[in-house]
N, CA, C and O atoms as a Tinker XYZ file with bonds, in Angstrom:
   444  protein
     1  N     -5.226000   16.989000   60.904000    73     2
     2  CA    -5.251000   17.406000   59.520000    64     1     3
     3  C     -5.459000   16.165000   58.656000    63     2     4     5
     4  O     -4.928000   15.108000   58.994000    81     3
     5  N     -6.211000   16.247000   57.553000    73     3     6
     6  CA    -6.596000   14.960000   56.975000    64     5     7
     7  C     -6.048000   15.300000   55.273000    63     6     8     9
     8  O     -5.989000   16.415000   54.754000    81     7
     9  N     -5.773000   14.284000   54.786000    73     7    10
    10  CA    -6.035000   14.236000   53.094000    64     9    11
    11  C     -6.860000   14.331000   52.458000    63    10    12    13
    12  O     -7.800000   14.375000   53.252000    81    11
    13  N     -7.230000   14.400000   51.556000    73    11    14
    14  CA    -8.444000   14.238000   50.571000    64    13    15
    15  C     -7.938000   14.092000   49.312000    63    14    16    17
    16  O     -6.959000   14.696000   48.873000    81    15
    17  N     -8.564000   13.341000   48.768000    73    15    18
    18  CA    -8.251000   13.236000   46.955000    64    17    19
    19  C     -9.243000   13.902000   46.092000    63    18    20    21
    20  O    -10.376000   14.032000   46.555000    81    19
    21  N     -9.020000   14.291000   45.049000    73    19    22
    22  CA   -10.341000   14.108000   44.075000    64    21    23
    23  C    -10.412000   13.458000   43.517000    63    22    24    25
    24  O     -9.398000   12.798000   43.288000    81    23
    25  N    -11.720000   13.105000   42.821000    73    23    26
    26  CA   -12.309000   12.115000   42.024000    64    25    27
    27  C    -11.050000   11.511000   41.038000    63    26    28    29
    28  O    -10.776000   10.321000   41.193000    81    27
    29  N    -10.430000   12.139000   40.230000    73    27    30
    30  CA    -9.471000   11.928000   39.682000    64    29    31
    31  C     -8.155000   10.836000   40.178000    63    30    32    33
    32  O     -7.636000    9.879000   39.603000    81    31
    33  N     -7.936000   11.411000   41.373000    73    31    34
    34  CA    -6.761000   10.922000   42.199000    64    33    35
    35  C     -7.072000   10.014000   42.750000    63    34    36    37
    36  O     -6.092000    9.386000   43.152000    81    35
    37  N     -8.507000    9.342000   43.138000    73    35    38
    38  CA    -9.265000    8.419000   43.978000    64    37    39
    39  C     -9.182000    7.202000   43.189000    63    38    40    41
    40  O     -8.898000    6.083000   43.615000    81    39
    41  N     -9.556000    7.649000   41.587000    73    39    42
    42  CA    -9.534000    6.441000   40.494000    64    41    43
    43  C     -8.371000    6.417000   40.364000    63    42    44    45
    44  O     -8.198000    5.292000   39.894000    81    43
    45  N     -7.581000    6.795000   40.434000    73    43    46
    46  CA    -6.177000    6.341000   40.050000    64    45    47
    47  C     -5.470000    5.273000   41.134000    63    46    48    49
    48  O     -5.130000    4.164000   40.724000    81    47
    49  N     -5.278000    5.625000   42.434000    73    47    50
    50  CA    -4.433000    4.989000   43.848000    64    49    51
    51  C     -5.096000    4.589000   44.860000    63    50    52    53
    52  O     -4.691000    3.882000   45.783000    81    51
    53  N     -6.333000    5.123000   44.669000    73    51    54
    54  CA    -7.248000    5.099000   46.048000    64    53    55
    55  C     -8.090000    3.865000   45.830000    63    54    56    57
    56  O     -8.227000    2.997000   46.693000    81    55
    57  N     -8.689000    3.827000   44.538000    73    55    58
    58  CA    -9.827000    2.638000   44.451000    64    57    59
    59  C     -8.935000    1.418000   44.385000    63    58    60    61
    60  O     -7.783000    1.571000   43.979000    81    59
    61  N     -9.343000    0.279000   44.730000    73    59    62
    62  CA    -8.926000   -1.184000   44.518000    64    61    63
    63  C     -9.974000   -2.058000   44.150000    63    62    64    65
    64  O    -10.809000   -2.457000   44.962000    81    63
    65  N     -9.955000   -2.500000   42.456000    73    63    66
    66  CA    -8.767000   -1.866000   41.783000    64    65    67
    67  C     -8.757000   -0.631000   41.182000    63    66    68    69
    68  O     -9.687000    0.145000   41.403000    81    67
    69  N     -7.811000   -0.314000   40.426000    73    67    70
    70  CA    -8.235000    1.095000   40.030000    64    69    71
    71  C     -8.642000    1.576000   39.081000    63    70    72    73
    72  O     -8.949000    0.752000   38.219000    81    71
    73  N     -8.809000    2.682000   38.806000    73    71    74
    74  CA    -9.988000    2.983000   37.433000    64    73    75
    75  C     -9.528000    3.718000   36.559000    63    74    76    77
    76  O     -8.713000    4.602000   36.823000    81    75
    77  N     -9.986000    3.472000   35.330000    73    75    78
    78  CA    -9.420000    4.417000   34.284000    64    77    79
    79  C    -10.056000    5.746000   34.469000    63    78    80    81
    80  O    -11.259000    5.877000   34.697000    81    79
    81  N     -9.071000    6.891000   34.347000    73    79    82
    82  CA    -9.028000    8.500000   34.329000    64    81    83
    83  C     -9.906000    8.502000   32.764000    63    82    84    85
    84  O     -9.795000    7.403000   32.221000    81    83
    85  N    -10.582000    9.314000   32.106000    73    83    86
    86  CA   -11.053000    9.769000   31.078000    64    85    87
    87  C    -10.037000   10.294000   30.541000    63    86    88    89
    88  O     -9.399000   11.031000   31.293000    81    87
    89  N     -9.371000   10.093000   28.736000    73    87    90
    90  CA    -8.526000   11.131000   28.684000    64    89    91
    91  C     -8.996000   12.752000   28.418000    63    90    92    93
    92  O     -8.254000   13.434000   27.710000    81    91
    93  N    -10.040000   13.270000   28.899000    73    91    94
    94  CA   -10.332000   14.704000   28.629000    64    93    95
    95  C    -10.193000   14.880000   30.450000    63    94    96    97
    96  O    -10.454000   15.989000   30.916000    81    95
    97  N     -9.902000   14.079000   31.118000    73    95    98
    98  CA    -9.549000   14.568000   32.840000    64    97    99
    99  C     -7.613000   14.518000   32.632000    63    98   100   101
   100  O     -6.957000   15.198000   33.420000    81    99
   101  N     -7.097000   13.937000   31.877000    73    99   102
   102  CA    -6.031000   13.176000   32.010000    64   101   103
   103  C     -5.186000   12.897000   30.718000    63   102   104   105
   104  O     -5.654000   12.190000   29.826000    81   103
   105  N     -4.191000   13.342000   30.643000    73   103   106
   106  CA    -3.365000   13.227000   28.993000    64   105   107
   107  C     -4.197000   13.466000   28.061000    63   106   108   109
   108  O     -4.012000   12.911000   26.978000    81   107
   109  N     -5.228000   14.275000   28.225000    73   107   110
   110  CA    -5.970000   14.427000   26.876000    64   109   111
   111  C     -5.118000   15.348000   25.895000    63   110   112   113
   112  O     -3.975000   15.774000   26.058000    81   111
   113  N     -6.042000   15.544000   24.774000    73   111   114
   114  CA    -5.561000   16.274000   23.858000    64   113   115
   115  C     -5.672000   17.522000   23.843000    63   114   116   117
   116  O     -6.696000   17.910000   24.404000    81   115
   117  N     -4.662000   18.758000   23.187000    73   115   118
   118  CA    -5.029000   20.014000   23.392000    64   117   119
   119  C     -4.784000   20.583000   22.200000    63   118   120   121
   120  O     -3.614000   20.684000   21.831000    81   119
   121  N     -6.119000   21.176000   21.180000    73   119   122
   122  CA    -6.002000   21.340000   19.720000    64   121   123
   123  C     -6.454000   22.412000   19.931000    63   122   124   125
   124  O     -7.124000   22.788000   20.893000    81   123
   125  N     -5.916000   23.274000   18.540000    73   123   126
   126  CA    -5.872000   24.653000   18.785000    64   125   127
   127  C     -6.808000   25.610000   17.834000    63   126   128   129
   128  O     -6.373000   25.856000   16.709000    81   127
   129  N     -7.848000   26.063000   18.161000    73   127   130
   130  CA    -8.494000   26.480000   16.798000    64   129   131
   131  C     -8.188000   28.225000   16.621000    63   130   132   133
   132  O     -8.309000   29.028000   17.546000    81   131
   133  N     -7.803000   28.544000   15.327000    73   131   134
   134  CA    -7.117000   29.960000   15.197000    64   133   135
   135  C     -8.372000   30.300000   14.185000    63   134   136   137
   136  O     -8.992000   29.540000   13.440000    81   135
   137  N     -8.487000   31.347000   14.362000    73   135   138
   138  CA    -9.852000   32.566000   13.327000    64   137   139
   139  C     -8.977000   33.706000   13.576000    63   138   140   141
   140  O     -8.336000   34.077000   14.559000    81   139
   141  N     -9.259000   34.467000   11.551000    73   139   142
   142  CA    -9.095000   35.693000   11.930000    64   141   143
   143  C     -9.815000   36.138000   11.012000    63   142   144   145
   144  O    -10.024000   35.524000    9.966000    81   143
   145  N    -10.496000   37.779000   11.422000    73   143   146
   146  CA   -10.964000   38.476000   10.672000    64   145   147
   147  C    -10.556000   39.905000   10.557000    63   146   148   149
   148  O    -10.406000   40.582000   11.574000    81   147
   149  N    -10.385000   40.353000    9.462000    73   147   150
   150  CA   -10.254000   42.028000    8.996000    64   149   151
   151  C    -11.000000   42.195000    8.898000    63   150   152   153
   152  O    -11.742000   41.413000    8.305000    81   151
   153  N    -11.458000   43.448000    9.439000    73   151   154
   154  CA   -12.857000   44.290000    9.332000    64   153   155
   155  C    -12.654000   45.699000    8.683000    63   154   156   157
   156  O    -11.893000   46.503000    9.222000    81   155
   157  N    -13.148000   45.928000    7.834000    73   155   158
   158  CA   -12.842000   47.584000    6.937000    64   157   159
   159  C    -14.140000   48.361000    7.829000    63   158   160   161
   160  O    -13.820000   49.400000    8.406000    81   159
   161  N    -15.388000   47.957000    7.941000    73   159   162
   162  CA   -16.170000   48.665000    8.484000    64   161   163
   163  C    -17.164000   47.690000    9.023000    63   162   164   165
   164  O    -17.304000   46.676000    8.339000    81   163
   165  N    -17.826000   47.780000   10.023000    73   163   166
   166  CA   -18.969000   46.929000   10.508000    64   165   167
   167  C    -20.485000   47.859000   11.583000    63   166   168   169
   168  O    -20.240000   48.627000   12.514000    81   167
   169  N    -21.298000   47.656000   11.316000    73   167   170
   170  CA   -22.613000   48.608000   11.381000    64   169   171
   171  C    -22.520000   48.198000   13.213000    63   170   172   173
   172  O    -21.949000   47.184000   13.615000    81   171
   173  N    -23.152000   49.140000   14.071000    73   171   174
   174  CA   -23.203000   48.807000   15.274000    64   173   175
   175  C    -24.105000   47.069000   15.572000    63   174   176   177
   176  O    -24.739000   46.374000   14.778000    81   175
   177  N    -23.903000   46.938000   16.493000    73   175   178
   178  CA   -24.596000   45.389000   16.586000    64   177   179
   179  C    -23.958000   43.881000   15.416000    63   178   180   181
   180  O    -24.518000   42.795000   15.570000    81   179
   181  N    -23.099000   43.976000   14.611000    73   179   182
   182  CA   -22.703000   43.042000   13.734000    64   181   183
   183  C    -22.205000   42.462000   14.279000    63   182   184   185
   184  O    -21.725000   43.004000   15.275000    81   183
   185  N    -21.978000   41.282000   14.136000    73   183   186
   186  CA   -21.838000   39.637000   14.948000    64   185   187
   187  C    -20.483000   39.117000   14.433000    63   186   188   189
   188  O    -20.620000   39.709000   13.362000    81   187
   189  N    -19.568000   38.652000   14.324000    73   187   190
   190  CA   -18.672000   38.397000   13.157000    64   189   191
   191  C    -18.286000   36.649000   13.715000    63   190   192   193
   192  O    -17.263000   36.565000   14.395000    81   191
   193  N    -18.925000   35.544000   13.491000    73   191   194
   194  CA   -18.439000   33.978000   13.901000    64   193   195
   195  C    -17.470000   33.473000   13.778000    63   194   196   197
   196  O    -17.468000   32.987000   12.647000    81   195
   197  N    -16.718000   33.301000   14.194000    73   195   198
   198  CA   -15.158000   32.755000   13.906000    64   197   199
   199  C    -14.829000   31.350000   13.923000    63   198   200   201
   200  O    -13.946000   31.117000   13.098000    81   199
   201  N    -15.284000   30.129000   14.678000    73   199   202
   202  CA   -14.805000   28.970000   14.524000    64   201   203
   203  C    -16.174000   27.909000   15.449000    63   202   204   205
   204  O    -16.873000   28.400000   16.335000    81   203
   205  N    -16.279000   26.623000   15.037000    73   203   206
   206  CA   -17.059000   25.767000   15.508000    64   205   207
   207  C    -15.976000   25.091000   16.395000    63   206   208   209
   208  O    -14.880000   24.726000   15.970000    81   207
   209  N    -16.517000   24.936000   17.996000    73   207   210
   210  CA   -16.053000   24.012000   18.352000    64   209   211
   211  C    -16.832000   22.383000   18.983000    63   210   212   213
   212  O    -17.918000   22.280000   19.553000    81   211
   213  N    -16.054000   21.501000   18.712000    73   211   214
   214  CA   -16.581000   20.275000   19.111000    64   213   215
   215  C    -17.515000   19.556000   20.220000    63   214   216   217
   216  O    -17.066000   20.124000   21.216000    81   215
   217  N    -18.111000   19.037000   20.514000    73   215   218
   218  CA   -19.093000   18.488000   21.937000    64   217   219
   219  C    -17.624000   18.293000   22.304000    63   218   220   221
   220  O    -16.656000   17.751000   21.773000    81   219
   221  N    -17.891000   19.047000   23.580000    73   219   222
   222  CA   -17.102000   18.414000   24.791000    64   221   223
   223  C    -16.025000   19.177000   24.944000    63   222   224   225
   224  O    -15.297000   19.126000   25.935000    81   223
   225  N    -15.859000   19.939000   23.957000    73   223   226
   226  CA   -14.241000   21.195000   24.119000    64   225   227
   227  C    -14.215000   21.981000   25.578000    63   226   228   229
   228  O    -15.070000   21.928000   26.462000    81   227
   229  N    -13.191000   22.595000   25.562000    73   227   230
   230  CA   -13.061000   22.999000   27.066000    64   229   231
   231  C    -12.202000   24.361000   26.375000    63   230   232   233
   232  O    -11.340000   24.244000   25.504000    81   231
   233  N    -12.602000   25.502000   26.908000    73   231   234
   234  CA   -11.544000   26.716000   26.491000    64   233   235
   235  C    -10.602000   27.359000   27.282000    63   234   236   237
   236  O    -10.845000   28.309000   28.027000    81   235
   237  N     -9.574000   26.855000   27.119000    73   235   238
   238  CA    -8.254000   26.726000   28.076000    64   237   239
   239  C     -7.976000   28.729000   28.144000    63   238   240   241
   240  O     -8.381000   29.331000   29.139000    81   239
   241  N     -7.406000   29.359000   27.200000    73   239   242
   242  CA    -7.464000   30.867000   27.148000    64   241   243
   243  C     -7.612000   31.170000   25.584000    63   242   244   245
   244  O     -7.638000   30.359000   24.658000    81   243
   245  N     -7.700000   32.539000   25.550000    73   243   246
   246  CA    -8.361000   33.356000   23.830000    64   245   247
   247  C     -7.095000   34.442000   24.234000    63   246   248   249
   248  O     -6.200000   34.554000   25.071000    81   247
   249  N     -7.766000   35.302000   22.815000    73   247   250
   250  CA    -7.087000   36.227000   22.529000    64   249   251
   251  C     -8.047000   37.302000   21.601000    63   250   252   253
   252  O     -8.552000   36.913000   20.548000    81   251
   253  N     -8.217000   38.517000   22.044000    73   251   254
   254  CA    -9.089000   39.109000   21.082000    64   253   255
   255  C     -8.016000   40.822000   20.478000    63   254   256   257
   256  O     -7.817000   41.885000   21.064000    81   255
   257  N     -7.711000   40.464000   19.513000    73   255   258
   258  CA    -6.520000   41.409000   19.468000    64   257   259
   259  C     -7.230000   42.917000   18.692000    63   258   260   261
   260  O     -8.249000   42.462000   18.172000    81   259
   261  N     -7.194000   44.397000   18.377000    73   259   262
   262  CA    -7.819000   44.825000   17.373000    64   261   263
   263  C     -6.904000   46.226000   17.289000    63   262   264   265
   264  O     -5.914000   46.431000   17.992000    81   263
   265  N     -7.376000   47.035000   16.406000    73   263   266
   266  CA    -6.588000   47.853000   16.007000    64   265   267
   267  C     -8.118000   49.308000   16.702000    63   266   268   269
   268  O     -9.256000   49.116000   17.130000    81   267
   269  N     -7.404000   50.453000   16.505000    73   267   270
   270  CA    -8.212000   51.549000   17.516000    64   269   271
   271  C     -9.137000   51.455000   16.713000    63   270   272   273
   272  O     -8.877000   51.509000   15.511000    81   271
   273  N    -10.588000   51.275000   17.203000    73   271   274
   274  CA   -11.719000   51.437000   16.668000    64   273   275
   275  C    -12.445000   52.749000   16.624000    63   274   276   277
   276  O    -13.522000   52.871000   16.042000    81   275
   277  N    -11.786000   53.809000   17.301000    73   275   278
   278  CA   -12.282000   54.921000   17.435000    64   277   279
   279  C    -13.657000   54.998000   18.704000    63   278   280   281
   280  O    -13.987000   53.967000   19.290000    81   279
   281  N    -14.503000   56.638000   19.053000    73   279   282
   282  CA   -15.121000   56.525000   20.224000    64   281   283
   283  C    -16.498000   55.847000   20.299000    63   282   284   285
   284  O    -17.307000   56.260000   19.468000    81   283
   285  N    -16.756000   55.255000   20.813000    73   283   286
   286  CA   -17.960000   54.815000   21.193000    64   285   287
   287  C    -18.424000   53.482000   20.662000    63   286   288   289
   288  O    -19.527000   53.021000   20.370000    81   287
   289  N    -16.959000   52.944000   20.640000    73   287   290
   290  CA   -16.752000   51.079000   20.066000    64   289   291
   291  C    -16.534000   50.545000   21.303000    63   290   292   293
   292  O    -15.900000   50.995000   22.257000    81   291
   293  N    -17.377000   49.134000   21.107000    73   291   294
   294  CA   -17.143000   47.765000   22.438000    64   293   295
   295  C    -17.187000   46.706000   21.200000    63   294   296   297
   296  O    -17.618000   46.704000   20.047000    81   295
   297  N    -16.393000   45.660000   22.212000    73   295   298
   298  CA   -16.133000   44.462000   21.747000    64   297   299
   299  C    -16.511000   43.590000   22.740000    63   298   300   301
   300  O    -16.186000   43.842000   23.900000    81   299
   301  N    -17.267000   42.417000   22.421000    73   299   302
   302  CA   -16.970000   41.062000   23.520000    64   301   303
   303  C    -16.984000   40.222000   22.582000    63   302   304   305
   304  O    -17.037000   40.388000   21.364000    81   303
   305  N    -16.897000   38.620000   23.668000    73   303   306
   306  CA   -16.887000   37.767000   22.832000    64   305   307
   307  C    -17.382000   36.496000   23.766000    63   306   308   309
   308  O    -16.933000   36.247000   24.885000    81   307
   309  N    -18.294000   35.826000   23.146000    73   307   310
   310  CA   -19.040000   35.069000   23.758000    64   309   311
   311  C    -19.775000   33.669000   22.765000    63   310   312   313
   312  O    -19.087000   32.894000   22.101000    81   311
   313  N    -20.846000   33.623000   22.844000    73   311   314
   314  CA   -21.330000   32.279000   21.621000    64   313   315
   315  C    -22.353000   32.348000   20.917000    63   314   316   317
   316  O    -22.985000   33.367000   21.199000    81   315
   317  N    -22.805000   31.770000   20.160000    73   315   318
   318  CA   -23.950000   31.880000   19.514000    64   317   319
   319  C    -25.281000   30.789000   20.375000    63   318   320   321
   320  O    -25.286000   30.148000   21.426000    81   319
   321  N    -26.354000   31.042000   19.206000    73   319   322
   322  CA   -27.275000   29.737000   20.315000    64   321   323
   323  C    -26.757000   28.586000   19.535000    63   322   324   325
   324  O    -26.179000   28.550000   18.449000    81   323
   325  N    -27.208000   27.396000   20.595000    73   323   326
   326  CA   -26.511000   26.430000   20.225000    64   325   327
   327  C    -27.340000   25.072000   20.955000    63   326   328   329
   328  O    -28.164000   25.066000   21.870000    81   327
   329  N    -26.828000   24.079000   20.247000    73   327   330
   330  CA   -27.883000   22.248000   20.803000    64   329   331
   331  C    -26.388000   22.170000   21.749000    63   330   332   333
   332  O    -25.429000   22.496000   21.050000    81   331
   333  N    -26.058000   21.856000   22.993000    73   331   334
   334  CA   -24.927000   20.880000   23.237000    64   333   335
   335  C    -25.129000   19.794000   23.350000    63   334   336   337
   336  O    -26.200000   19.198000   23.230000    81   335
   337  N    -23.599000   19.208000   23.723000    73   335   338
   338  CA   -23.852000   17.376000   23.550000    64   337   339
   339  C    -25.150000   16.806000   23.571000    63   338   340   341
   340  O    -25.944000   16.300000   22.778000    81   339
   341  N    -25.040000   17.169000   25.175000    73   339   342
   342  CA   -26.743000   16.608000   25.893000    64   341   343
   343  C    -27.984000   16.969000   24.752000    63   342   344   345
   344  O    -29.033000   16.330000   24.845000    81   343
   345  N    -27.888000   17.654000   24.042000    73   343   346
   346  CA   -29.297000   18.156000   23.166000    64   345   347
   347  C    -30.014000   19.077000   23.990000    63   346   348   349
   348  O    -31.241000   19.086000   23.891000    81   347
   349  N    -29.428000   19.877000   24.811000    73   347   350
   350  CA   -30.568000   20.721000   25.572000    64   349   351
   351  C    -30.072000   21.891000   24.620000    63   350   352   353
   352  O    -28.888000   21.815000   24.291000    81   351
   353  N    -30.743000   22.874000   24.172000    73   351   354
   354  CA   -31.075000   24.587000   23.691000    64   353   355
   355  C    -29.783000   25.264000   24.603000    63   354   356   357
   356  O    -30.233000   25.513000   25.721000    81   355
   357  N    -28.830000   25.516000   24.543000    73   355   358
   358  CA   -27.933000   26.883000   24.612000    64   357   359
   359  C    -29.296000   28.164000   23.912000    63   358   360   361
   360  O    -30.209000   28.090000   23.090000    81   359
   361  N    -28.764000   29.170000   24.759000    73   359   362
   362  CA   -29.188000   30.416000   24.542000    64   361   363
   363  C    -27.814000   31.346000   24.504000    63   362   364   365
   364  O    -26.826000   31.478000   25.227000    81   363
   365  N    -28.309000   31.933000   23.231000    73   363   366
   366  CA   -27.339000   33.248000   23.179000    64   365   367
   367  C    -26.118000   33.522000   23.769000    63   366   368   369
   368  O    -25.860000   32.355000   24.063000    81   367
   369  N    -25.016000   34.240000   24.235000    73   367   370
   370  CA   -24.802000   34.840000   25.450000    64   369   371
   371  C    -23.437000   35.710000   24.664000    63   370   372   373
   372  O    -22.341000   35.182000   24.476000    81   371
   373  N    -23.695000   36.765000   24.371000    73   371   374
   374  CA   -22.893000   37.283000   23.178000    64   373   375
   375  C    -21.550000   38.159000   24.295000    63   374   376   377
   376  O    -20.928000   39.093000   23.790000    81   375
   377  N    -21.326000   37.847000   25.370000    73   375   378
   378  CA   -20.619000   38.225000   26.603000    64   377   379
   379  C    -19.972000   37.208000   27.532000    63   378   380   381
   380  O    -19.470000   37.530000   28.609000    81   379
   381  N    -20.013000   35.807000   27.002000    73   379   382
   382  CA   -19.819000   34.603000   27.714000    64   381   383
   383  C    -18.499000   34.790000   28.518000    63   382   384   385
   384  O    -18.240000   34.696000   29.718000    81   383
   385  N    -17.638000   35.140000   27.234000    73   383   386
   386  CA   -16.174000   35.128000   28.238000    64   385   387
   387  C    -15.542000   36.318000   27.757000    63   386   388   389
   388  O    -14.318000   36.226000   27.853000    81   387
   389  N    -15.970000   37.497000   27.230000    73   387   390
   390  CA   -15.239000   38.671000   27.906000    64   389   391
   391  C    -16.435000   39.779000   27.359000    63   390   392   393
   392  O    -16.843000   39.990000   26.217000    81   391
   393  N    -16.785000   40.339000   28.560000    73   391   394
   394  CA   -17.932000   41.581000   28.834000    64   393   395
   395  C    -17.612000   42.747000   27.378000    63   394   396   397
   396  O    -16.649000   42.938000   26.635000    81   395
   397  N    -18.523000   43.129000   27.463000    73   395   398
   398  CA   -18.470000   44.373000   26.001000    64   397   399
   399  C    -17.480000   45.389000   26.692000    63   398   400   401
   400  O    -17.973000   45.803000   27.741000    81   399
   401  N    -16.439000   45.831000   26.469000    73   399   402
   402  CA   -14.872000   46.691000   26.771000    64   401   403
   403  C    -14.890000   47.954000   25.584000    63   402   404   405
   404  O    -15.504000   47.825000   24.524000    81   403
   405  N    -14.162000   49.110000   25.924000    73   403   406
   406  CA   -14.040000   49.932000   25.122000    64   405   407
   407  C    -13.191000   49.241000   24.310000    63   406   408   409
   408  O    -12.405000   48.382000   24.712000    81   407
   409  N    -13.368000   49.704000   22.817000    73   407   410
   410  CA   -12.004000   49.300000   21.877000    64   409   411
   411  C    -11.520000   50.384000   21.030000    63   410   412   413
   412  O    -11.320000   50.322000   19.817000    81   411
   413  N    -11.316000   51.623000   21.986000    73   411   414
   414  CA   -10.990000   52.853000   21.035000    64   413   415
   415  C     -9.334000   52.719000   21.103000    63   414   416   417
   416  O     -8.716000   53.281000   20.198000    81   415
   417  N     -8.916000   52.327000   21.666000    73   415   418
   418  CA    -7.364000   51.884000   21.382000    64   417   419
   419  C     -6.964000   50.641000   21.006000    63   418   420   421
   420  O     -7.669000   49.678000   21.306000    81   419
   421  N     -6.014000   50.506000   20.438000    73   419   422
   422  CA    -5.413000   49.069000   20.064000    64   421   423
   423  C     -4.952000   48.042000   21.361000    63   422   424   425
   424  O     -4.414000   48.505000   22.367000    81   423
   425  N     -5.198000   46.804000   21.217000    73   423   426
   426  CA    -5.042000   45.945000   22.071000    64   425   427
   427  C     -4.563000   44.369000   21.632000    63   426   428   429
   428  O     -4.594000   43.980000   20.464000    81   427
   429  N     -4.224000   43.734000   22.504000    73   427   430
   430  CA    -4.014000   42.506000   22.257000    64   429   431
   431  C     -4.259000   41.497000   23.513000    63   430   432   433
   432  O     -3.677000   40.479000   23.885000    81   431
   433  N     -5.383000   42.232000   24.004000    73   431   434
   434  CA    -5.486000   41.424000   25.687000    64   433   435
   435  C     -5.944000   40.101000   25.428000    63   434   436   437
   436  O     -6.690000   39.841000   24.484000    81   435
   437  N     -5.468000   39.154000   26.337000    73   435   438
   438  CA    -5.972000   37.915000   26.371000    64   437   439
   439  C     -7.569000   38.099000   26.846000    63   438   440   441
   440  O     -7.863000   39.215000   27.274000    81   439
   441  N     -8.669000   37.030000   26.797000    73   439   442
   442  CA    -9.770000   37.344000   27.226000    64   441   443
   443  C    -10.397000   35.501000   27.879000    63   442   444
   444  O    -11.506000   35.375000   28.399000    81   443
């Protein structure tokens, strides 16, 4: 049976000498961005944007909470298009991190 490290654990004890961890691998920071919106009415297909996040963010968990939308309502939630760090074109993906779900009842699921 053998050990293995990861990259992480390798720069830390393993290399000689050893290497600095990045702090976004390691004690980084964890900031919290909150959006909310009330909706009185919204036409099928309406988009509603809630918050910009930074080059390089990482999305630890969400929350998409709503009140009964009545029959033949979905919700997801996903991103807009977008440049990242690198400058390459993001495309669309209006389903990134949680698939279109019924929302005829009230909820507060994490997503």
């Amino acid at each position: 049976m053998a050990t293995v490290y990861s990259i992480q654990k390798t720069k830390w004890d393993q290399n000689v000498p050893s290497q600095k961890i990045d702090t976004t691998e390691l004690a980084g920071r964890v900031r919290v961005a909150h959006a909310e919106y009330e909706a009185a009415s919204l036409a099928s297909g309406d988009v509603i944007q809630m918050f910009n996040l930074p080059n390089g963010a990482r999305i630890i968990s969400g929350r998409l909470a709503h009140d009964a939308l009545g029959s033949s309502t979905t919700l997801s939630v996903g991103y807009a298009a977008h440049t990242n760090a690198a400058g390459t074109a993001v495309s669309l993906s209006a389903a990134a991190y949680k698939a279109a779900a019924a929302s005829t009842s009230a909820t507060g699921k994490c997503c």
